[in-house]
C-alpha positions in Angstrom: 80.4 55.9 154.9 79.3 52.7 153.5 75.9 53.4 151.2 74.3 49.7 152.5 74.2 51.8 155.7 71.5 53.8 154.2 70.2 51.9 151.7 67.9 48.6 152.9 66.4 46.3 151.0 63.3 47.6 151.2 64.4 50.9 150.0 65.0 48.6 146.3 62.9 47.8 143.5 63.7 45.3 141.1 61.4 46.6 138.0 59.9 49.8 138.3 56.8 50.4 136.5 57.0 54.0 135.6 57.7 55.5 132.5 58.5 58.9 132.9 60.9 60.9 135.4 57.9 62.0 137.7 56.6 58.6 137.7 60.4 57.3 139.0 60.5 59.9 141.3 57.0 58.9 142.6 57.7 55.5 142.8 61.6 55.6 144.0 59.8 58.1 146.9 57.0 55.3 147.4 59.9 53.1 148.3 60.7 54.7 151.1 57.6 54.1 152.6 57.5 50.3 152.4 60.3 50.9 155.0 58.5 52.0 157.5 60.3 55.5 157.0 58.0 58.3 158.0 58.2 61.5 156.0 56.0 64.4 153.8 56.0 62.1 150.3 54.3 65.4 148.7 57.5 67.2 150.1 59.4 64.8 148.8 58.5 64.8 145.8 58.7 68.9 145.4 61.9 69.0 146.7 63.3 66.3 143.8 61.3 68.4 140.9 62.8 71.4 141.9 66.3 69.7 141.7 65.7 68.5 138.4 64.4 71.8 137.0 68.2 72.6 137.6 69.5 70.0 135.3 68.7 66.7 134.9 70.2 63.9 137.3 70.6 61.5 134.7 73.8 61.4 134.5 74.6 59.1 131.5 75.4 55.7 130.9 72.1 54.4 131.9 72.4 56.0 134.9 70.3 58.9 137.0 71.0 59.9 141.0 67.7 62.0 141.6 68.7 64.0 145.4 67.6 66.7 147.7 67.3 67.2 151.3 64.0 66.9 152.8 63.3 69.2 156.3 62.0 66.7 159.3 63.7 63.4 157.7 65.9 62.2 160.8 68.6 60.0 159.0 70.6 59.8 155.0 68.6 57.2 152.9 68.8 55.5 149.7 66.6 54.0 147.3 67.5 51.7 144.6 65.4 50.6 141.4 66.4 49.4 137.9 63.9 49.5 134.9 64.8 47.0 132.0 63.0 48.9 129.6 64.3 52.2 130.1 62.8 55.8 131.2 63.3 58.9 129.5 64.7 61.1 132.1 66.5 63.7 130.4 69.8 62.1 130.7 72.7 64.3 129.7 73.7 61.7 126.6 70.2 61.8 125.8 69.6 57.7 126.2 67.2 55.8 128.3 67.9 55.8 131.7 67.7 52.0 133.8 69.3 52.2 137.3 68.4 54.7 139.6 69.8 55.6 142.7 67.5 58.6 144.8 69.4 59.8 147.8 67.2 62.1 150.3 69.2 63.6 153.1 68.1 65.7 156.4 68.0 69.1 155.4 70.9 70.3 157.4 73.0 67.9 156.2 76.1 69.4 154.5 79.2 67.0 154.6 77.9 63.5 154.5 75.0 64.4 151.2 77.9 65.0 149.1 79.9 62.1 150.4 77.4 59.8 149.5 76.5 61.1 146.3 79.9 61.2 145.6 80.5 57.6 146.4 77.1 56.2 144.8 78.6 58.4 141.1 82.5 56.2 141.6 80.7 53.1 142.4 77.8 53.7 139.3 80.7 54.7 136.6 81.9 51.1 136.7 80.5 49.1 133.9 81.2 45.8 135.3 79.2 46.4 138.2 76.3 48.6 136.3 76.1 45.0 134.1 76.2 43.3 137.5 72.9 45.2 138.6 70.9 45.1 135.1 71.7 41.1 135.1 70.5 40.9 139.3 67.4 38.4 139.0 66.5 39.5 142.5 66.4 42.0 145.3 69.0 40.1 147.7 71.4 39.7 144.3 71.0 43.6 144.0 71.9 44.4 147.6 74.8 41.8 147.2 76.0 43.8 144.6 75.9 47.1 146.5 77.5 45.6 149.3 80.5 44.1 147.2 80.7 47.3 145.6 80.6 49.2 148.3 83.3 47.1 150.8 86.0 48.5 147.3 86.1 52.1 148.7 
């Protein structure tokens, strides 16, 4: 599975303007829309609360991977945003986080959620490339450096 598949360039934003987890979620959702993608946002939205009332997403490093599945969304998606000054999202080391990456899958999707989310965490651990993405002065230089990442595994 290769995550520029499912993530367009559309589905990134370069500076996000919110400045707490429900405002990322809102606005990492919002993305989604500018792509033309047709689904509940309210459900959306729910769906990513209640998986973050299980434990944070935020991984570390700088890093959170909000995900859920949503029921009557057709097709795996991706959405990308960075924020340069950070967001407080609860992060298991406790720091700001400043790349996101929300993956919303069809709700009977089993096999190929975990794949992705699986592949999005290897890619993210890599410093190089989470430098790579802070330093991206556009959205095409972001993508680029998905896509580069992404042809490794």
């Amino acid at each position: 599975m290769k995550i520029t598949e499912i993530l367009k360039k559309e589905f990134i934003l370069e500076e996000l303007k919110a400045t707490s987890k429900r405002e990322v979620l809102v606005e990492l959702a919002g993305a989604f829309a500018k792509g033309k993608l047709e689904f509940d946002s309210d459900a959306m939205l729910h769906v990513l609360l209640e998986r973050e009332k299980l434990g944070s997403t935020g991984i570390g490093d700088g890093i959170a991977i909000p995900h859920g599945k949503l029921a009557g969304l057709e097709e795996m998606v991706v959405a990308f945003g960075r924020s340069r000054e950070g967001v407080d999202f609860e992060a298991m080391d406790g720091k700001p986080v400043h790349l996101f990456f929300l993956l919303m899958a069809p709700e009977n999707s089993v096999g190929q959620h975990l794949k992705a989310l699986a592949k999005i965490s290897r890619m993210i651990k890599d410093e190089a490339f989470r430098k790579k993405l802070l330093a991206a002065k556009e959205c095409d230089e972001l993508f680029q450096a998905v896509a580069e990442k992404d042809d490794e595994y």
